[in-house]
C-alpha positions as CSV (number, residue, x, y, z in Angstrom):
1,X,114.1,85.7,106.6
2,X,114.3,85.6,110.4
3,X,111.4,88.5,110.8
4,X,109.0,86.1,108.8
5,X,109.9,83.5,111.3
6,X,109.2,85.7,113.9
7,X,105.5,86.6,112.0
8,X,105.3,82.2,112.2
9,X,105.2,82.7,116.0
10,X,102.9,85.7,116.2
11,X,100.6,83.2,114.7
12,X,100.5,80.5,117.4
13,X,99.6,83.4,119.4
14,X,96.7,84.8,117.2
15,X,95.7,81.1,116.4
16,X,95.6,80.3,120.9
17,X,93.9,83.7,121.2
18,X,90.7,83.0,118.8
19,X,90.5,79.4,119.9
20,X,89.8,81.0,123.3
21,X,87.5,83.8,122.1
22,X,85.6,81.1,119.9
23,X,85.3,78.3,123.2
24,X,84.0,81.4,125.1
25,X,80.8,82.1,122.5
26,X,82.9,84.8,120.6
27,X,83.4,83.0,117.3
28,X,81.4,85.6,115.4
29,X,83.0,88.6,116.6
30,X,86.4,86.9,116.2
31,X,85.4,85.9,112.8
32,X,84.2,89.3,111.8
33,X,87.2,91.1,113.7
34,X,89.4,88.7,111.6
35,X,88.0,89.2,108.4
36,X,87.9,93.5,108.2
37,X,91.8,93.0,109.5
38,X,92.1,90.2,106.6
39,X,91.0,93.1,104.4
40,X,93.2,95.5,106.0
41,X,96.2,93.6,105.5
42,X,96.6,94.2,101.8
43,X,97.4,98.1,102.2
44,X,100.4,97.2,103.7
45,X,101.5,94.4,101.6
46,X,100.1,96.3,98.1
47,X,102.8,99.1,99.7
48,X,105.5,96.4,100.4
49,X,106.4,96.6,96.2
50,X,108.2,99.5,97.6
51,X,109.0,99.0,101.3
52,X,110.7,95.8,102.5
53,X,109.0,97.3,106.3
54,X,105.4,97.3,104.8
55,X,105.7,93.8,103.1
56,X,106.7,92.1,106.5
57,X,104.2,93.8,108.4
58,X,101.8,93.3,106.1
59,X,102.6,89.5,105.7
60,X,102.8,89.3,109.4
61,X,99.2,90.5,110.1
62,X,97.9,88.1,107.0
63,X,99.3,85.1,108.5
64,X,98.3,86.2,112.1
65,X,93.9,86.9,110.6
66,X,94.8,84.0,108.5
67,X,95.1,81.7,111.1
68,X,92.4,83.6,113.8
69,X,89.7,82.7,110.8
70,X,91.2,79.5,110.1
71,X,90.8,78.4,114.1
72,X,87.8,80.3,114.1
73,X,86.1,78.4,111.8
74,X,87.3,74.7,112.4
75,X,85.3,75.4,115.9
76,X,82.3,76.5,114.4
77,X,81.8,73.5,112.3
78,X,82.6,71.2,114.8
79,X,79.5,72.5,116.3
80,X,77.3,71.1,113.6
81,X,78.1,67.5,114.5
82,X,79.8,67.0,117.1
83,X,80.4,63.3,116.5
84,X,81.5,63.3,113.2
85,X,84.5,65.5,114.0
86,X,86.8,63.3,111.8
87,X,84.9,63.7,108.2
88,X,84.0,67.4,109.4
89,X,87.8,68.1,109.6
90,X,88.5,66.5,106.0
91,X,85.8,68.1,104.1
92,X,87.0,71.2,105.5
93,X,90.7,70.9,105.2
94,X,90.0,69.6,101.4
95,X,88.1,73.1,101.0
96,X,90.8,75.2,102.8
97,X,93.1,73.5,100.3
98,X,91.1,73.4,97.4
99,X,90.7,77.2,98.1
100,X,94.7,77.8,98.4
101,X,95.1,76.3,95.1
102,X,92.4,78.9,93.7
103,X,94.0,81.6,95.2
104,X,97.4,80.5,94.0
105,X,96.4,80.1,90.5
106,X,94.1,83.8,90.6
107,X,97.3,85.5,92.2
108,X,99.5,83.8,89.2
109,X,96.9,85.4,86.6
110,X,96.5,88.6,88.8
111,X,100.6,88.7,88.6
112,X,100.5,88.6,84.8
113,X,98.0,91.0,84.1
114,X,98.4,93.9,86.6
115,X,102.1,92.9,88.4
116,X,101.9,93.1,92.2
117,X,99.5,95.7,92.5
118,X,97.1,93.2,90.7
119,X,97.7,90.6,93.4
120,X,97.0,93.4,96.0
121,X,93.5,94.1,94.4
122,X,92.8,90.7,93.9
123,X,94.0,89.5,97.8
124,X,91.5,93.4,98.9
125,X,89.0,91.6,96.8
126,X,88.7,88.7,98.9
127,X,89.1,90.4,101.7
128,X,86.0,92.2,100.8
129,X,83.8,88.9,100.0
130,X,85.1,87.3,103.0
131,X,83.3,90.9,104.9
132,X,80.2,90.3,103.0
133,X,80.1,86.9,103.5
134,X,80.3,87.4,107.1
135,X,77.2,90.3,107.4
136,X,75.4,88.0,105.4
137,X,75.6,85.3,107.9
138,X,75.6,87.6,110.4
139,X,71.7,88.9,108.9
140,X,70.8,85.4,108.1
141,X,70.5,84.8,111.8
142,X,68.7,87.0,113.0
């Protein structure tokens, strides 16, 4: 239990690093840096079924990407309006939520169907739309 504690405070870090990198005019980088390693963080955790070693450092490195995107993107959108910081923050803390509960209930199904190897595929699988989603922004702005 104490090494996921210790994967709690490697967070702040990640979370103080992309703020920086995001204030500095790197958001996008940061964002797509964050989401290939939000990808990458399911070989290690699909591998933790069978090594304790692999499921913390997987776990570690989600929660670490997890919270890089999740800074990431709270200062993108308060670049949109600037003034309306307050609603901006509660539309997209009700999606951040809204999208924990979808991922809870698709890992529950993934669970039952294909055991923890499902959840691995399904957690790759976002991973992979979260990419996409990203080059697609990326091309729609240029």
């Amino acid at each position: 239990m104490g090494l996921f504690g210790l994967a709690g405070a490697a967070s702040a870090v990640a979370a103080s690093l992309a703020g920086r990198l995001a204030d500095w005019g790197g958001a996008r980088l940061t964002t797509g840096v964050c989401a290939l390693l939000l990808l990458a963080t399911w070989l290690p955790m699909g591998l933790g079924q069978h090594s304790l070693a692999l499921l913390v450092t997987g776990i570690a490195a989600f929660d670490l990407v997890v919270q890089g995107l999740h800074i990431t993107n709270q200062s993108q959108i308060y670049t949109l309006r600037p003034e309306a910081r307050a609603r901006l923050t509660s539309a997209y803390m009700t999606c951040y939520f809204v999208g924990g509960v979808a991922g809870s209930g698709l890992s529950t199904l993934a669970y039952t169907r294909g055991g923890w190897t499902g959840v691995a595929l399904l957690g790759a699988a976002l991973g992979a739309a979260t990419c996409l989603l990203w080059i697609v922004s990326l091309l729609r702005k240029r």
